[in-house]
C-alpha positions in Angstrom: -28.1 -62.1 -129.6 -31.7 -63.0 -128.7 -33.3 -61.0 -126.4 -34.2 -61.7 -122.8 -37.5 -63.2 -122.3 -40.2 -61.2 -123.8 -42.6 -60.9 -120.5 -40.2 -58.9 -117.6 -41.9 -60.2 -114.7 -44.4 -61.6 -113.2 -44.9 -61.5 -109.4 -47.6 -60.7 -106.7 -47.7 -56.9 -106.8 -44.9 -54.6 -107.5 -46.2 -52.0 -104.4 -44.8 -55.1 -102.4 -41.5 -53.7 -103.1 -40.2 -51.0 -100.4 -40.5 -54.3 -97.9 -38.7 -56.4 -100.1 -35.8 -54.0 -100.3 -35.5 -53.6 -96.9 -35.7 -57.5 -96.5 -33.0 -57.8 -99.5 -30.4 -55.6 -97.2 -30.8 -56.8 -93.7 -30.0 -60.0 -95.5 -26.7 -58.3 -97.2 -25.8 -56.8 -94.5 -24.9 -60.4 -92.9 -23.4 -61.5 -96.0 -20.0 -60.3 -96.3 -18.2 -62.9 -98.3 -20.7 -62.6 -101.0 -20.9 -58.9 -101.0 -16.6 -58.8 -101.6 -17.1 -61.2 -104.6 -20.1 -58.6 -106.0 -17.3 -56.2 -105.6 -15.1 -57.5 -107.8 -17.4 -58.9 -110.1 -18.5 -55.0 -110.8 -15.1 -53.8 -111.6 -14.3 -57.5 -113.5 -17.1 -58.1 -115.2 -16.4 -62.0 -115.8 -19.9 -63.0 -116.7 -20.4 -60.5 -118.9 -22.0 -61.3 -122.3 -23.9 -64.2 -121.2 -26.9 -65.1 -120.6 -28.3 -67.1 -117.0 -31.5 -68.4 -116.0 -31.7 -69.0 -112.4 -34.2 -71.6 -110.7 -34.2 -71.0 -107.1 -36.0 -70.1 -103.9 -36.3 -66.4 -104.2 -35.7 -64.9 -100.8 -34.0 -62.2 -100.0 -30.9 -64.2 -99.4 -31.2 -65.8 -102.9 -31.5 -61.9 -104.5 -28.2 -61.6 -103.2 -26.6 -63.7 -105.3 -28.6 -62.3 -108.2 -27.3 -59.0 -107.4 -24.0 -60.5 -107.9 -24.1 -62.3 -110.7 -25.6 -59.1 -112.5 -23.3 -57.1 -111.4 -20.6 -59.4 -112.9 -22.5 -58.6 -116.6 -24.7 -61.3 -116.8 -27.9 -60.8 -118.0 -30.2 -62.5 -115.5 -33.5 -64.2 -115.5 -34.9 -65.5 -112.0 -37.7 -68.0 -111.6 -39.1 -69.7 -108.4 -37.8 -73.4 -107.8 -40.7 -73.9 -105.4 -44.3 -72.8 -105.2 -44.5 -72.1 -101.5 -40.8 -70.4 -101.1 -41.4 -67.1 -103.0 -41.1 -64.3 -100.6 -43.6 -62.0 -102.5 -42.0 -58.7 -101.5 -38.6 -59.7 -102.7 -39.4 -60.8 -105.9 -41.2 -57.6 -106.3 -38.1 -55.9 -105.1 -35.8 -57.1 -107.8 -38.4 -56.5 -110.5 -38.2 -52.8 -108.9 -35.4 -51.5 -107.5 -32.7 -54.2 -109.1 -34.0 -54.2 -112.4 -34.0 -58.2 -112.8 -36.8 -60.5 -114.2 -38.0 -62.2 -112.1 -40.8 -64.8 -112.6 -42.2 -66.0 -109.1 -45.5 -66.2 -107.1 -45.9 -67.3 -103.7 -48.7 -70.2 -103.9 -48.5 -70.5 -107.5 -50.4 -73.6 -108.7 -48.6 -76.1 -111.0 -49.4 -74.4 -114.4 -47.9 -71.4 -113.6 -44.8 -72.7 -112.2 -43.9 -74.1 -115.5 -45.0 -71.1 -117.2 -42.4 -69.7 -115.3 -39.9 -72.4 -116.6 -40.6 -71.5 -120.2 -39.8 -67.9 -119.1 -36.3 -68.9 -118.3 -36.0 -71.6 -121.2 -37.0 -68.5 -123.8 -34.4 -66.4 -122.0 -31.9 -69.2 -124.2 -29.0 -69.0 -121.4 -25.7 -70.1 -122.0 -25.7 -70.8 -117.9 -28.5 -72.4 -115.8 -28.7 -72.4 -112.0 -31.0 -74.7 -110.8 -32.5 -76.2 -107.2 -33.9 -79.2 -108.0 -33.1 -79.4 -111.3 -36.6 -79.1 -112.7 -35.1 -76.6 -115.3 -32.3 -79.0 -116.6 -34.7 -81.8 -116.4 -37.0 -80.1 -119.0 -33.8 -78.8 -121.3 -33.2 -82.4 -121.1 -36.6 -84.1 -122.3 -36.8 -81.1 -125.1 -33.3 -82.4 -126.3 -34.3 -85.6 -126.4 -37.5 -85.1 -128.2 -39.2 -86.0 -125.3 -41.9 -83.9 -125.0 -44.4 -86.1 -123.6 -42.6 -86.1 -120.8 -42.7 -82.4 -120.3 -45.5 -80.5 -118.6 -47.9 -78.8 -121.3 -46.6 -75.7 -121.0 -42.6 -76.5 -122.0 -44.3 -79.2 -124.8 -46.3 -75.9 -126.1 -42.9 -73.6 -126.2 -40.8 -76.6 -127.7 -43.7 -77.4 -130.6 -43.3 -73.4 -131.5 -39.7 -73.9 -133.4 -38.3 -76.7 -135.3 -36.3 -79.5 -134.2 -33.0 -78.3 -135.1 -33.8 -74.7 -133.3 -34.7 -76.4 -129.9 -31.2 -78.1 -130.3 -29.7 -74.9 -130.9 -30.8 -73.5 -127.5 -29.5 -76.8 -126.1 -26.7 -76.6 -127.4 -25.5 -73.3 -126.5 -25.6 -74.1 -122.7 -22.1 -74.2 -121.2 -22.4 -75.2 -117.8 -25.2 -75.1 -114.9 -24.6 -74.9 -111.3 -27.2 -77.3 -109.0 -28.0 -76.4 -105.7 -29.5 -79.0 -103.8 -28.9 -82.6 -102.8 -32.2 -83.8 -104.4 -31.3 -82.1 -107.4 -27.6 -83.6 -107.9 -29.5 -86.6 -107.5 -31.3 -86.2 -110.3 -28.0 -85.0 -112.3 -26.1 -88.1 -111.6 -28.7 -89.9 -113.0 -29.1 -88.2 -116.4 -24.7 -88.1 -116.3 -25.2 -91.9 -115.7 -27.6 -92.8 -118.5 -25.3 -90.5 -120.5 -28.3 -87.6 -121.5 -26.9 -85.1 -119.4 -26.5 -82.4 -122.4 -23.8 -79.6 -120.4 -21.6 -79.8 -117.8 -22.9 -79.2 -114.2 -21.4 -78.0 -111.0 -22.3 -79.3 -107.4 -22.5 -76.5 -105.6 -24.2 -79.3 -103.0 -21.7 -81.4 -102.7 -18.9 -78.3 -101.6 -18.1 -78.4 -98.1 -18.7 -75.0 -98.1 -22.6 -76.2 -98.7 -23.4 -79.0 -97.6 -21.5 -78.9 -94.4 -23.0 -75.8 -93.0 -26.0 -74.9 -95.4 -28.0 -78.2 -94.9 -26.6 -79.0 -91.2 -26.7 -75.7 -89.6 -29.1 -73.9 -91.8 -31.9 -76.5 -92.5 -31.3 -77.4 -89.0 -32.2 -73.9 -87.8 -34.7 -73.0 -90.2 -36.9 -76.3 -90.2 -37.6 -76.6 -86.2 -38.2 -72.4 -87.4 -40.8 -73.1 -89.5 -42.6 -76.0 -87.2 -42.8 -73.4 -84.1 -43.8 -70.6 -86.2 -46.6 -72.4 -87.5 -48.1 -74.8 -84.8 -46.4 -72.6 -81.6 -45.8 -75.6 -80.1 -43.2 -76.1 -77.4 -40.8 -79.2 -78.6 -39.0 -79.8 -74.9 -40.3 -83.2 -73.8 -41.9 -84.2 -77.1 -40.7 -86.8 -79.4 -39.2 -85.9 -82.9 -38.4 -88.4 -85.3 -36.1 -87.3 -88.3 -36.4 -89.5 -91.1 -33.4 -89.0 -92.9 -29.4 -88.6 -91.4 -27.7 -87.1 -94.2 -26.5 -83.4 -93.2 -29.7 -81.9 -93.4 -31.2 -84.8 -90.8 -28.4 -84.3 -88.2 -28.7 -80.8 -88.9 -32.6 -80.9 -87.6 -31.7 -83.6 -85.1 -28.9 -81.5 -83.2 -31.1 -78.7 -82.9 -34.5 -80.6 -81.6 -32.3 -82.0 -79.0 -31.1 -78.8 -78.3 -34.5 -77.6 -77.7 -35.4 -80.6 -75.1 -36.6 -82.6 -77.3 -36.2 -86.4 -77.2 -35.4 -87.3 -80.9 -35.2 -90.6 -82.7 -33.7 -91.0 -86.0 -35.0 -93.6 -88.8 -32.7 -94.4 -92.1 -32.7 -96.7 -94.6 -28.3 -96.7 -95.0 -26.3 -98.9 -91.8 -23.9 -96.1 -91.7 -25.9 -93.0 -91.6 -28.1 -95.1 -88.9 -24.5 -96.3 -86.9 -23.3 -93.0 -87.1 -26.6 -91.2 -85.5 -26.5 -93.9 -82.7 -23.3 -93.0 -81.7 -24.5 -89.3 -81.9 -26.8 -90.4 -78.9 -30.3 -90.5 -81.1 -32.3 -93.9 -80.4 -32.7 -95.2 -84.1 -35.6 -97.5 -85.1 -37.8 -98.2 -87.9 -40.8 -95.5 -88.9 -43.4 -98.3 -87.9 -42.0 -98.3 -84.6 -41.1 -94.4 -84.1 -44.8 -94.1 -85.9 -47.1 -94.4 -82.3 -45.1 -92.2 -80.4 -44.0 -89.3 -82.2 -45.7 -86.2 -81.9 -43.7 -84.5 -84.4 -42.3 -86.0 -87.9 -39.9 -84.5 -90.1 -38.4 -86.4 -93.6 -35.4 -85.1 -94.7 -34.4 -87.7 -97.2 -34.8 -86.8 -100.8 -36.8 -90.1 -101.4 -40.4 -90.7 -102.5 -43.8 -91.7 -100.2 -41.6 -92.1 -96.8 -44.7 -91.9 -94.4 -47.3 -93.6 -95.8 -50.5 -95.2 -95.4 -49.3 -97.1 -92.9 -47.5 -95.2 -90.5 -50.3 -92.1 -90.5 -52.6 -94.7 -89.0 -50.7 -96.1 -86.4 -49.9 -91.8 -85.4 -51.2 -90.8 -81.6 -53.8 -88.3 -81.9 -52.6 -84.6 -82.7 -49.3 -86.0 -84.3 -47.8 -83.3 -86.9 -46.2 -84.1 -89.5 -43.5 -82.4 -91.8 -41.0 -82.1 -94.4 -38.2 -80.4 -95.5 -37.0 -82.1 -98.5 -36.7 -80.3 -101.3 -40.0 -81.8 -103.2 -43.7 -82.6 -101.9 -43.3 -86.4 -102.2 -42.0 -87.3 -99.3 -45.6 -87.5 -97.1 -48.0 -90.0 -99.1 -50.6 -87.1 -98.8 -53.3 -88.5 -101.4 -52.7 -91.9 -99.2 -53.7 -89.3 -96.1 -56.2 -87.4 -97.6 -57.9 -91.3 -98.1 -58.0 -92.4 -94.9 -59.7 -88.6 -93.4 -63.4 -88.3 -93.1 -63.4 -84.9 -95.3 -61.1 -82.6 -96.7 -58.6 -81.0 -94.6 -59.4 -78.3 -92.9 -56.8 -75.2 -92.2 -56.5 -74.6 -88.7 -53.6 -72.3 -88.6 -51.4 -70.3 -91.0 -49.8 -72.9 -92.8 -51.2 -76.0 -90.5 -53.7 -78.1 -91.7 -56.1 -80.6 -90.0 -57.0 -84.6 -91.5 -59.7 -85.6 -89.0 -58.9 -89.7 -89.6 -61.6 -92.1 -89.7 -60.6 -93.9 -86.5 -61.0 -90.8 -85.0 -57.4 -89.3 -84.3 -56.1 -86.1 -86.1 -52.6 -85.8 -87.8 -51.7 -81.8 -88.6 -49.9 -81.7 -91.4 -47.4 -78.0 -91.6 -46.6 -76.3 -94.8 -49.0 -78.7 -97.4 -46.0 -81.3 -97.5 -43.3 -78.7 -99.1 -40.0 -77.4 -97.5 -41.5 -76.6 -94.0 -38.6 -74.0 -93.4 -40.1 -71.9 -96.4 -43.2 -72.6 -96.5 -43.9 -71.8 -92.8 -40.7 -70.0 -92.2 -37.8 -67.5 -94.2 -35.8 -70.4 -94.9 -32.0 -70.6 -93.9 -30.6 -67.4 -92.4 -28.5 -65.0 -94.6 -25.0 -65.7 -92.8 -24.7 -69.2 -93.8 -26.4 -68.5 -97.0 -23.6 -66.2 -97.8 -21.2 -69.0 -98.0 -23.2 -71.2 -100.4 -23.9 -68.1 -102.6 -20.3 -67.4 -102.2 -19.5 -70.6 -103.9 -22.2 -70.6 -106.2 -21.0 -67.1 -108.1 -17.4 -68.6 -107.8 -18.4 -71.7 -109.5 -20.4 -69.8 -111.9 -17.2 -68.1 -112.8 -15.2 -71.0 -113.1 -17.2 -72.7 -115.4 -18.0 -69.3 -118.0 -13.7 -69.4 -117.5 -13.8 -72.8 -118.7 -16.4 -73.1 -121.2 -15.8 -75.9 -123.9 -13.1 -77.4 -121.8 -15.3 -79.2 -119.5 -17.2 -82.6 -120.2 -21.3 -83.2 -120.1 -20.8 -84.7 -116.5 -21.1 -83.0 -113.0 -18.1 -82.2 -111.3 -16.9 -81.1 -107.7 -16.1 -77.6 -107.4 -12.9 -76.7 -107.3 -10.4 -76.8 -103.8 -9.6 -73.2 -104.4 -13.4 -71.7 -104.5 -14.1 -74.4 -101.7 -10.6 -72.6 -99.3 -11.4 -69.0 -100.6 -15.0 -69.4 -99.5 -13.9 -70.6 -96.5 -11.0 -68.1 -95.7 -13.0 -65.1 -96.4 -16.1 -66.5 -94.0 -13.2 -66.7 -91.1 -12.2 -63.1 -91.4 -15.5 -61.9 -91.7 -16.2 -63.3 -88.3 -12.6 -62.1 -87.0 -11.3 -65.6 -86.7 -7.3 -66.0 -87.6 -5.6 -69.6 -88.0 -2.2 -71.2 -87.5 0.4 -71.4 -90.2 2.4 -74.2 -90.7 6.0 -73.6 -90.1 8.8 -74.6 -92.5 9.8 -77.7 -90.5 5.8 -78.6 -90.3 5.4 -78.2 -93.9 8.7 -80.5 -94.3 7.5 -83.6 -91.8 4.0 -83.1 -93.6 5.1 -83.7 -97.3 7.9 -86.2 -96.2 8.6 -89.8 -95.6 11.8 -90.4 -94.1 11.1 -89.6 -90.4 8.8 -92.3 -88.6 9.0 -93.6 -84.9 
């Protein structure tokens, strides 16, 4: 069996790592469906033997879950998804204290993000778990042969070994597990054009994710991260949320909760009926553009505010995103209509000085806002989508060679489990259906 990677870390500064321990269990400590699975997984062992490269935010939720699947005998190899969402002490903490490799730099430029890739590709797993599927995406290109396609850094690893090697550590990848919306996205589209090269879970699309991870958590965390950073007080301002899937309602709720008067703009006639009924005026950015004073995209989509909308902004407009990727804000198109570079006026907040004179503040360089400016979603409804995450991992090492190249739902029983085990953690108890209940339900004889 090939050895893990040959480098065991790279990260900040390992004296970071008393902090990050600390940070690791506070955030256990509010994670109690996760911690039952680790549990089990100790004494089980079901992942043992193989082999998982993991590209996610690492936060101290995140180290959780790589607690867990290590403790369930998986060999584990742990690389940053995101160059602003490292929390520096925790990745130094899991180097230290849990003994995982972990690959990860707060601020890390571009190169050394996909030297951190090739870190998890020479790990050869047999099970990826990825959030934003930047590491599929690059297993992908390298099976195809398609290594102009690839950053420099996976086309110099892949041009080390022959042909028929590269397909071998293709090849021996039984299943991944995505995390994100933007990142099933992605997967659907490779499934679709029929290069998709394993099977993949969405772990997004569980109810047990989606439903309270993006709506409550992103909610939470991403009006978080805008008054950590700018201090500013949202009651009577004007949000507009671009973007009403769950993560966009999830931001809306809470900036209404806060006083705020929000408007909504969307591209899909449902999503835009749906937050119209939810009480949110709905317009188009143009029009939501001269009188917002704070901007959030939550869509998943490329170049949302643009050009054209930053220059019809009021003066001291800020501007945000928490989408998974940096695309969402047309920053070069910004950065062309400002008199000089930006300037940082706060941690995490910087100033275009635009040459009709207004200023737009821009939070968290255009990345998630609610890492980049913030600790991301809080550990209690992280411990559901980790939950499902290290449950789906299981399911699909259980069913390894059963399961097509395609990405599939997880399964009803991890989704009711997860569920179940959240409820009496919190000390919640539910009906049953009586016999006569469960008779009417599955019947069709009895009618008016």
């Amino acid at each position: 069996m090939p050895q893990a990677t040959k480098q065991q870390h790279d990260v900040k500064d390992l004296s970071l790592a008393p902090q990050g321990k600390k940070r690791i269990l506070w955030a256990d400590s509010d994670m109690p469906v996760l911690a039952r699975i680790r549990e089990r997984f100790a004494r089980e062992k079901p992942l043992a033997g193989k082999r998982m490269s993991c590209c996610l935010h690492v936060t101290a939720e995140t180290a959780n879950l790589v607690r867990t699947l290590q403790a369930g005998g998986a060999d584990v190899v742990l690389i940053a998804s995101n160059p602003l969402s490292t929390q520096d002490d925790v990745a130094a903490s899991l180097v230290k204290d849990f003994n995982i490799a972990t690959f990860a730099i707060r601020g890390e430029d571009t190169d050394t993000y996909y030297k951190h890739i090739v870190a998890a590709l020479e790990h050869e797993p047999n099970v990826t778990m990825d959030d934003g599927a930047d590491l599929v995406s690059a297993m992908v290109f390298v099976a195809l042969e398609r290594l102009d396609d690839v950053h420099p850094q996976v086309r110099a690893w892949a041009q080390k070994m022959p042909p028929a090697e590269r397909q071998r550590i293709i090849n021996q990848v039984v299943g991944s597990m995505e995390e994100t919306t933007t990142g099933v996205t992605r997967l659907r589209a490779m499934e679709r054009d029929g290069v998709l090269k394993f099977p993949v879970i969405s772990v997004n699309d569980a109810t047990t994710k989606h439903f309270f991870d993006n709506r409550y958590g992103t909610g939470q965390s991403t009006i978080d991260g805008i008054i950590r950073a700018t201090n500013t007080l949202l009651a009577g301002r004007t949000v507009v949320v671009s973007g009403y899937g769950w993560c966009g309602k999830g931001v809306a709720l809470r900036a209404r909760g806060l006083g705020a008067r929000v408007i909504v703009t969307e591209v899909d006639p449902i999503r835009a009926l749906e937050a119209a009924m939810d009480g949110f005026h709905v317009c188009p950015l143009a029009e939501a553009a001269p009188v917002g004073d704070v901007f959030i995209t939550v869509t998943g989509n490329h170049s949302v505010i643009r050009r054209e909308h930053f220059l019809r902004m009021k003066d001291g407009a800020m501007v945000c995103n928490s989408g998974h990727f940096d695309v969402e804000l047309d920053l070069p198109a910004l950065r062309a209509e400002a008199e000089a570079d930006p300037t940082e006026v706060r941690n995490h907040v910087h100033e275009y000085k635009l040459k009709n004179g207004r200023r737009i503040f821009v939070i968290g360089e255009g990345r998630l806002v609610n890492l980049a400016a913030a600790e991301g979603h809080p550990p209690s409804v992280m411990d559901m989508s980790f939950a499902t995450q290290a449950l789906a991992t299981e399911f699909c090492i259980k069913n390894a060679g059963k399961l097509k190249n395609q990405v599939y739902n997880v399964p009803n029983e991890v989704e009711h489990y997860v569920a179940s085990e959240k409820l009496a953690s919190m000390g919640i108890t539910l009906d049953e259906l009586t016999v006569t209940q469960k008779k009417y339900m599955s019947g069709w004889e009895q009618g008016t």
